[in-house]
N, CA and C atoms as an extended XYZ file, in Angstrom:
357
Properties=species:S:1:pos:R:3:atomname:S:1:resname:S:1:resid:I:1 pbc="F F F"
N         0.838       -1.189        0.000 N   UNK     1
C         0.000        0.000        0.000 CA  UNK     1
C         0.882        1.251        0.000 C   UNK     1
N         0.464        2.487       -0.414 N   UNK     2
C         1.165        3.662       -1.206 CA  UNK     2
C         1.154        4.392        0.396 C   UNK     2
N         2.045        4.998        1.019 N   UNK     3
C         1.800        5.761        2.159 CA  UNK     3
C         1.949        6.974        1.823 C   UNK     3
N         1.328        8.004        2.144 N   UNK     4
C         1.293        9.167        2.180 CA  UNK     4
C         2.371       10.254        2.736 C   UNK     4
N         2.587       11.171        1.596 N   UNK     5
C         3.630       12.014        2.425 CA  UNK     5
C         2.950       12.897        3.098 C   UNK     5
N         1.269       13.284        3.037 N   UNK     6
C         0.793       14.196        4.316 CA  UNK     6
C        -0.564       13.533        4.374 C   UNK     6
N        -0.884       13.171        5.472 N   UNK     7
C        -2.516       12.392        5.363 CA  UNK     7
C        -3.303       13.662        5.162 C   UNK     7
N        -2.967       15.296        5.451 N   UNK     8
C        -3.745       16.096        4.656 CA  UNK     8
C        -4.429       16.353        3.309 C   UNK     8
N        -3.894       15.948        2.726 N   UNK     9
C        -3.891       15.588        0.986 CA  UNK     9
C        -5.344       15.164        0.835 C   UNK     9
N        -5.353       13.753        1.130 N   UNK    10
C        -6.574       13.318        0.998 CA  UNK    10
C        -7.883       13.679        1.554 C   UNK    10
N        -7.624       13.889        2.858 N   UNK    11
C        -8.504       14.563        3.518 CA  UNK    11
C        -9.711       16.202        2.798 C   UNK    11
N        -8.195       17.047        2.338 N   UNK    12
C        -8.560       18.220        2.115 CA  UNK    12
C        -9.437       17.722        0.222 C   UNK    12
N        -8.887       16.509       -0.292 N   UNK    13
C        -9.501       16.529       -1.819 CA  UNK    13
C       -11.078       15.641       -0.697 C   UNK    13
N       -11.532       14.999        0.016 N   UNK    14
C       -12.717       14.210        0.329 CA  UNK    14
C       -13.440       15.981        1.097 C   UNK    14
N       -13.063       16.930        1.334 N   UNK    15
C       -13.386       18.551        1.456 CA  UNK    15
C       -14.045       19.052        0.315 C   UNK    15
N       -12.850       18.676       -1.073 N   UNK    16
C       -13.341       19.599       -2.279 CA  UNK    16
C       -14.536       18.362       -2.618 C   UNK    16
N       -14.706       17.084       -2.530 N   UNK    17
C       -15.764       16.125       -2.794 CA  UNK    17
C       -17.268       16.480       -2.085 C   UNK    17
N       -16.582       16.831       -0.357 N   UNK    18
C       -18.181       17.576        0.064 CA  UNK    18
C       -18.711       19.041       -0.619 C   UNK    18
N       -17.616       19.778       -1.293 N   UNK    19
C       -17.952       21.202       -1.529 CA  UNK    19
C       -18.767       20.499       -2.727 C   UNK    19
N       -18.126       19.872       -3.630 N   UNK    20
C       -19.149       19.781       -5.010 CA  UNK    20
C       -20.778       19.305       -4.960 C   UNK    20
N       -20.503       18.448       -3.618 N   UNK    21
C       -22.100       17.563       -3.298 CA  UNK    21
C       -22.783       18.314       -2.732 C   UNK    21
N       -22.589       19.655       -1.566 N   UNK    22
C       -22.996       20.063       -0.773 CA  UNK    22
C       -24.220       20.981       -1.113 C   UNK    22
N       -23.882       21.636       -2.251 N   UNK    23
C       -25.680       22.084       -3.026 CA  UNK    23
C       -26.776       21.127       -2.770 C   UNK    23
N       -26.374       20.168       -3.352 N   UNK    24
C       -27.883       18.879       -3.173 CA  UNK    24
C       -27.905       18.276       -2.238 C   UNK    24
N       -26.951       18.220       -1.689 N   UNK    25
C       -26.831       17.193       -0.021 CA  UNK    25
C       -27.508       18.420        1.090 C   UNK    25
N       -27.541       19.838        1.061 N   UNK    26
C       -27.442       20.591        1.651 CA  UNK    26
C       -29.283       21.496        1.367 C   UNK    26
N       -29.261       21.263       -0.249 N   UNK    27
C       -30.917       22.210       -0.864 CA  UNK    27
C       -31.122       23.687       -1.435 C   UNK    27
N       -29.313       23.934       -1.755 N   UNK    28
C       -29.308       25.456       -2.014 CA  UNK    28
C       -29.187       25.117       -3.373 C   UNK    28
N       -29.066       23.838       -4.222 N   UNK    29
C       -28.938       23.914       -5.617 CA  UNK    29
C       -29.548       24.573       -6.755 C   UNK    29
N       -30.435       25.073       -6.247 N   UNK    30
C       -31.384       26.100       -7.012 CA  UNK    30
C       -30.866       27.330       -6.979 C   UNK    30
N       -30.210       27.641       -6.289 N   UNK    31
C       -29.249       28.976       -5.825 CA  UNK    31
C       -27.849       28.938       -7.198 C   UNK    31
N       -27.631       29.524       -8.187 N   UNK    32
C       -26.885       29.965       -9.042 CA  UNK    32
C       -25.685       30.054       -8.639 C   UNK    32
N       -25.317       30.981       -7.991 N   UNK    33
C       -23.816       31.565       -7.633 CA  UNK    33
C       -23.626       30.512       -6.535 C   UNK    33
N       -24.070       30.276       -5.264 N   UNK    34
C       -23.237       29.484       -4.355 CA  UNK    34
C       -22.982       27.902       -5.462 C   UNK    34
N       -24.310       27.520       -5.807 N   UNK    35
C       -23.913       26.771       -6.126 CA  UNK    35
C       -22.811       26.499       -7.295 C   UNK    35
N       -22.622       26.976       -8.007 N   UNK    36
C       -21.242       27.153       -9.002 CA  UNK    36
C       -20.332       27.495       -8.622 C   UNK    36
N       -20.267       28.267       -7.381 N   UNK    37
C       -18.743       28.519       -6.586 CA  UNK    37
C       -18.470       27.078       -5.885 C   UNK    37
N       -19.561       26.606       -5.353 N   UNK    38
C       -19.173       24.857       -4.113 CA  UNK    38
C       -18.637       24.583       -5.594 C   UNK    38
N       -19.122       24.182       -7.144 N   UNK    39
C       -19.008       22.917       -8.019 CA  UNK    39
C       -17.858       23.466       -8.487 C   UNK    39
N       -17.378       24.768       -8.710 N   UNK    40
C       -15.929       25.352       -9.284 CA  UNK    40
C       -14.568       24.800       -8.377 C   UNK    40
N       -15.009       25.355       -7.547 N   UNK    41
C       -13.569       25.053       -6.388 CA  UNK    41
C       -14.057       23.629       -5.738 C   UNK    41
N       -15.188       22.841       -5.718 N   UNK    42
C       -14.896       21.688       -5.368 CA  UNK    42
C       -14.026       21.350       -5.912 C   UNK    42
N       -13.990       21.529       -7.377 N   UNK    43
C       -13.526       20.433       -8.585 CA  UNK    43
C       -12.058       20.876       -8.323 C   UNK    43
N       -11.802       22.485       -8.576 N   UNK    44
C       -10.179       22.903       -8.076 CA  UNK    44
C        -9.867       22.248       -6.941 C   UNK    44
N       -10.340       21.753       -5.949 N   UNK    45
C        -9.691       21.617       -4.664 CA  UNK    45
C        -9.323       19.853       -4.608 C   UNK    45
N       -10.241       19.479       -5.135 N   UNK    46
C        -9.800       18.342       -5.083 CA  UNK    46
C        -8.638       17.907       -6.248 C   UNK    46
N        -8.944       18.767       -7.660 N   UNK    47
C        -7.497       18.385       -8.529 CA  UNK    47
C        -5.943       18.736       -7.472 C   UNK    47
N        -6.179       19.810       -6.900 N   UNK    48
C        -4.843       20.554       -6.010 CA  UNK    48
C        -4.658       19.520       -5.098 C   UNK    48
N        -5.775       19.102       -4.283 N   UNK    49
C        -5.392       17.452       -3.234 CA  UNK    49
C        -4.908       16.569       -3.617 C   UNK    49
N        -5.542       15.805       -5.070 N   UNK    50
C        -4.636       14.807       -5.592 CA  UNK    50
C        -3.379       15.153       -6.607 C   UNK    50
N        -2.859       15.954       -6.744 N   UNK    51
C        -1.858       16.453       -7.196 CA  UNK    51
C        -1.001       16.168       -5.977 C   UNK    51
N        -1.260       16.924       -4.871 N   UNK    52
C        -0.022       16.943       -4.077 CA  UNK    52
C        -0.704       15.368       -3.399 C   UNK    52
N        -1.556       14.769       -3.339 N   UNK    53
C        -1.274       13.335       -2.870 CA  UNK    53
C        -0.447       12.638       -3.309 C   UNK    53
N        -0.110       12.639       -4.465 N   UNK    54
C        -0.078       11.513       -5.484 CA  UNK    54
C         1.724       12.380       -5.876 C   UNK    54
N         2.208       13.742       -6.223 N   UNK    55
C         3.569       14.430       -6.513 CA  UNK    55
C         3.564       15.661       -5.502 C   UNK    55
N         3.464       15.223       -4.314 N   UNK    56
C         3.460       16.345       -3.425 CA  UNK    56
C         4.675       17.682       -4.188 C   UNK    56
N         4.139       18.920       -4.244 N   UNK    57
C         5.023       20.202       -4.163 CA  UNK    57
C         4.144       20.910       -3.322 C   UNK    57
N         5.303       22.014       -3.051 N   UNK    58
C         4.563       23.369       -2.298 CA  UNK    58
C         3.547       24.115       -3.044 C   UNK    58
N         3.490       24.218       -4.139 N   UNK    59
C         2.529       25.301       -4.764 CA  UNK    59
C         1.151       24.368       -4.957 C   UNK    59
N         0.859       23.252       -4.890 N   UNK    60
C        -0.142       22.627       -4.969 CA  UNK    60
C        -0.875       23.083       -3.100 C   UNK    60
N         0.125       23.034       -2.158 N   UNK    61
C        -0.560       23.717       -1.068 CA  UNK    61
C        -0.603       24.883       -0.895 C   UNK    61
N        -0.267       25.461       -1.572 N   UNK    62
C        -0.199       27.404       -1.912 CA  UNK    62
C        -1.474       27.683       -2.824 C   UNK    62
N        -2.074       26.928       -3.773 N   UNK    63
C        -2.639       26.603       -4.165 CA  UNK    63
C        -3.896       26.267       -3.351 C   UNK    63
N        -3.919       25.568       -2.131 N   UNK    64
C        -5.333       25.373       -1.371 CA  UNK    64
C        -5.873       26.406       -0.313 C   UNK    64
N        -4.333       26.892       -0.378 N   UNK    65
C        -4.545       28.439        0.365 CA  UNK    65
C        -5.245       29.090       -0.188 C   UNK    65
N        -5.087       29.536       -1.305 N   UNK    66
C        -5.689       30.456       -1.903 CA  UNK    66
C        -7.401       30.168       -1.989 C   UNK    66
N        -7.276       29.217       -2.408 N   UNK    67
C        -8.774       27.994       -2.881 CA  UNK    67
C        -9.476       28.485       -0.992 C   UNK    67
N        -8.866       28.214       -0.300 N   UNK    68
C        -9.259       28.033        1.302 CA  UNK    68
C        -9.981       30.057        1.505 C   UNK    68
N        -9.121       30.467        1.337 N   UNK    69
C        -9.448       31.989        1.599 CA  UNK    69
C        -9.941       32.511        0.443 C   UNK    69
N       -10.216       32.288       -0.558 N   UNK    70
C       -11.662       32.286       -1.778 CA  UNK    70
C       -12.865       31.937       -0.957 C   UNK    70
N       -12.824       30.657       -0.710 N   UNK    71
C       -14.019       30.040       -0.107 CA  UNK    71
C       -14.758       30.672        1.384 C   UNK    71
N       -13.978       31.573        2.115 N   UNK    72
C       -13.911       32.351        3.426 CA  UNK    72
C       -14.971       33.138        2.518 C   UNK    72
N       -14.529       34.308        2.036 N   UNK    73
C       -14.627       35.614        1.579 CA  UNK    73
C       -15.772       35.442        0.463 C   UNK    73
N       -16.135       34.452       -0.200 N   UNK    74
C       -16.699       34.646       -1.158 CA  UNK    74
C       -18.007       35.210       -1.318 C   UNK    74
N       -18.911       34.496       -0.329 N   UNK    75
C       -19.988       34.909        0.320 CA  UNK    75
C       -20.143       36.409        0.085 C   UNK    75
N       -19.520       36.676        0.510 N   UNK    76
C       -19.754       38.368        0.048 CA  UNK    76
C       -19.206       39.185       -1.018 C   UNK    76
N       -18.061       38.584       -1.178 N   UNK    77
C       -17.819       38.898       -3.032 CA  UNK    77
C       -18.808       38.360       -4.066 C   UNK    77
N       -19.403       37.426       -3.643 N   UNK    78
C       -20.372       36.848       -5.026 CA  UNK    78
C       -21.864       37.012       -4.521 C   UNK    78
N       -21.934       37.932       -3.006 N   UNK    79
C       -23.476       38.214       -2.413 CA  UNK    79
C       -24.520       37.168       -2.373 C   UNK    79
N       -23.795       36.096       -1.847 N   UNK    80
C       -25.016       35.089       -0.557 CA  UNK    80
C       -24.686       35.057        0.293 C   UNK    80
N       -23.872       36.346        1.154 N   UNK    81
C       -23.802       35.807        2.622 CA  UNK    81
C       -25.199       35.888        3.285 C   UNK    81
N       -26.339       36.631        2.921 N   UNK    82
C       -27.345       36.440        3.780 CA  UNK    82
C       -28.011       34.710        3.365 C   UNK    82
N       -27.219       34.021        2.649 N   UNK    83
C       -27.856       32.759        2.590 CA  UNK    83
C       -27.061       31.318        3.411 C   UNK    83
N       -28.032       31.253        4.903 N   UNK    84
C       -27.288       30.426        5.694 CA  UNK    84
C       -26.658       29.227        5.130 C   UNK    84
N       -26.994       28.522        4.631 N   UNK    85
C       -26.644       27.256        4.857 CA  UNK    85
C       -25.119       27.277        3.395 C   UNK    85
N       -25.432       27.743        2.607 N   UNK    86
C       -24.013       28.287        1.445 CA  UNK    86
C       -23.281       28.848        2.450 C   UNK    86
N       -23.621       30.030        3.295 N   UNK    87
C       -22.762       30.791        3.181 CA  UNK    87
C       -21.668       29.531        4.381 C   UNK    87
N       -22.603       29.473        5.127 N   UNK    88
C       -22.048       28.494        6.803 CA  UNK    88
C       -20.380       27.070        5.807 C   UNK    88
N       -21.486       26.762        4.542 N   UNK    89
C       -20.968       25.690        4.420 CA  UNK    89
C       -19.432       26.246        3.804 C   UNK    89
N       -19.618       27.339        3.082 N   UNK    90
C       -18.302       27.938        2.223 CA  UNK    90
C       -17.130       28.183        3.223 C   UNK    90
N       -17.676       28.675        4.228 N   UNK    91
C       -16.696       29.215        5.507 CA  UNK    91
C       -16.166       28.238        6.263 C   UNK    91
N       -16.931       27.507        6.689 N   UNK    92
C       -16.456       25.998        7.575 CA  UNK    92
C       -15.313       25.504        6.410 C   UNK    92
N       -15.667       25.125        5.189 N   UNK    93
C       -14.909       24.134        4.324 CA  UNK    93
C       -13.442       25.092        4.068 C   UNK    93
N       -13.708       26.466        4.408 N   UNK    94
C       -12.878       27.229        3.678 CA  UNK    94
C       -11.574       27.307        4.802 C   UNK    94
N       -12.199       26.907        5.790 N   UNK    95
C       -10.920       27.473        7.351 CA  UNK    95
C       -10.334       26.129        7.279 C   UNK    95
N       -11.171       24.911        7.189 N   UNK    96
C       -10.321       23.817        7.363 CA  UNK    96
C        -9.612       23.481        6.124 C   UNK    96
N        -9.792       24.236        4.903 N   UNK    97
C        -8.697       23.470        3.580 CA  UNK    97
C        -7.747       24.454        3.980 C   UNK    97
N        -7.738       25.628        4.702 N   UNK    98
C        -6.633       26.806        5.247 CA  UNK    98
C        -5.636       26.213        6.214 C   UNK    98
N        -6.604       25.511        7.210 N   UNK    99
C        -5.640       24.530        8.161 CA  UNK    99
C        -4.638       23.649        7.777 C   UNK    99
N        -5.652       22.843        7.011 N   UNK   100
C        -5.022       21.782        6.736 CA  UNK   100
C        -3.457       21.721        5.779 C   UNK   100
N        -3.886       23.116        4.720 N   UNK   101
C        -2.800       23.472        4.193 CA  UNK   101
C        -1.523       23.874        4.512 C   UNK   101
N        -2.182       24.992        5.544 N   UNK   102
C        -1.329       25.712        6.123 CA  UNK   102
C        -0.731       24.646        7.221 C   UNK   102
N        -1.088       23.694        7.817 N   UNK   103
C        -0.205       22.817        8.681 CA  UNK   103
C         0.655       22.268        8.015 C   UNK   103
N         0.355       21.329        6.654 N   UNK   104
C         1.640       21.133        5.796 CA  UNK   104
C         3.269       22.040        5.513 C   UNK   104
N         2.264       23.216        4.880 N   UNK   105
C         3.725       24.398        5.033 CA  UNK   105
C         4.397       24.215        5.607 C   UNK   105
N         3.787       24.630        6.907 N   UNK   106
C         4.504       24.831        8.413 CA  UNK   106
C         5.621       23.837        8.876 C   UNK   106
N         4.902       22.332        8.260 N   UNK   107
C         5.560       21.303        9.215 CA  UNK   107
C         6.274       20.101        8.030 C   UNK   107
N         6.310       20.513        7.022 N   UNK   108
C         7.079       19.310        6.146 CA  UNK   108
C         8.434       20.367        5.921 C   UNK   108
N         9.749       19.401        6.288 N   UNK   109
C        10.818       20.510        6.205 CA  UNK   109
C        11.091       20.664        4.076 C   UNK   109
N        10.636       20.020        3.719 N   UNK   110
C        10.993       20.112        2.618 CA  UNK   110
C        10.241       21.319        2.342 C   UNK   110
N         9.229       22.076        2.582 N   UNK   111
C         8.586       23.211        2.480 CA  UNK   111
C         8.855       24.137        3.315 C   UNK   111
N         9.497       23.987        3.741 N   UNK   112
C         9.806       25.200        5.230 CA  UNK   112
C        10.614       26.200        4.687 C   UNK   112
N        11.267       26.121        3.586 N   UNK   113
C        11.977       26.780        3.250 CA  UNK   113
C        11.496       28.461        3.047 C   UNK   113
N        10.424       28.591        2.459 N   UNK   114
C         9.618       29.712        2.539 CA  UNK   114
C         9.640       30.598        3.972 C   UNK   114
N         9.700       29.803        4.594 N   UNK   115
C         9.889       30.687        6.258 CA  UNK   115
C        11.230       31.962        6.370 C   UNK   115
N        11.860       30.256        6.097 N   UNK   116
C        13.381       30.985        6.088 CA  UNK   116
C        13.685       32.118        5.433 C   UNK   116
N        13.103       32.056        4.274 N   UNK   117
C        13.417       33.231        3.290 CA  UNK   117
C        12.966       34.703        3.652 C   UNK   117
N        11.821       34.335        4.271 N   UNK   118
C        10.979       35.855        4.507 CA  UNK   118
C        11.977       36.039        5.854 C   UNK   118
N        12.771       35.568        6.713 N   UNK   119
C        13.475       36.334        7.709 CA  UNK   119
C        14.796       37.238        7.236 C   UNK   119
């Protein structure tokens, strides 16, 4: 069996799998914009997860950053934050693909290098 160089990987692409389902699993699919933002960046988030599952680099998690703090903010850049259950679901999914990313950075030395540089 293939072991993983971050069990984040997978985790954060079975994230971009709930973002794509979460319109119909959830009942906002009738809703236009949330729903094409969950099915856009589901689909980005999970290509960026199995990318770095499968050829881990740093920019594939630089990459979920970005995807992670899109998904925060969007709500009100694309105007459904007054719609609970999009907006709840964009934000929850959006802090933990931020975590999860951002713990990789932090803690694989082969990526750490970025630290170093900014001192």
């Amino acid at each position: 069996m293939k072991r993983f160089k971050h069990w984040q990987d997978p985790l954060t692409g079975l994230l971009g799998l709930w973002l794509l389902a979460s319109p119909w699993v959830l009942g906002f699919s009738q809703s236009t914009t949330p729903t094409a933002n969950c099915t856009l960046v589901g689909i980005a988030l999970m290509a960026a997860a199995l990318g770095a599952t499968f050829v881990p680099r740093a920019w594939e998690e630089w990459t979920e950053v970005a995807l992670g703090v899109w998904l925060v903010i969007s709500p009100w850049v694309l105007g459904f934050e007054g719609m609970r259950d999009p907006k709840v679901n964009t934000i929850v999914i959006g802090v933990a693909v931020l975590v999860l990313a951002l713990w990789v950075l932090a803690t694989d030395k082969d990526y750490t290098h970025w630290r170093a540089a900014a001192h």
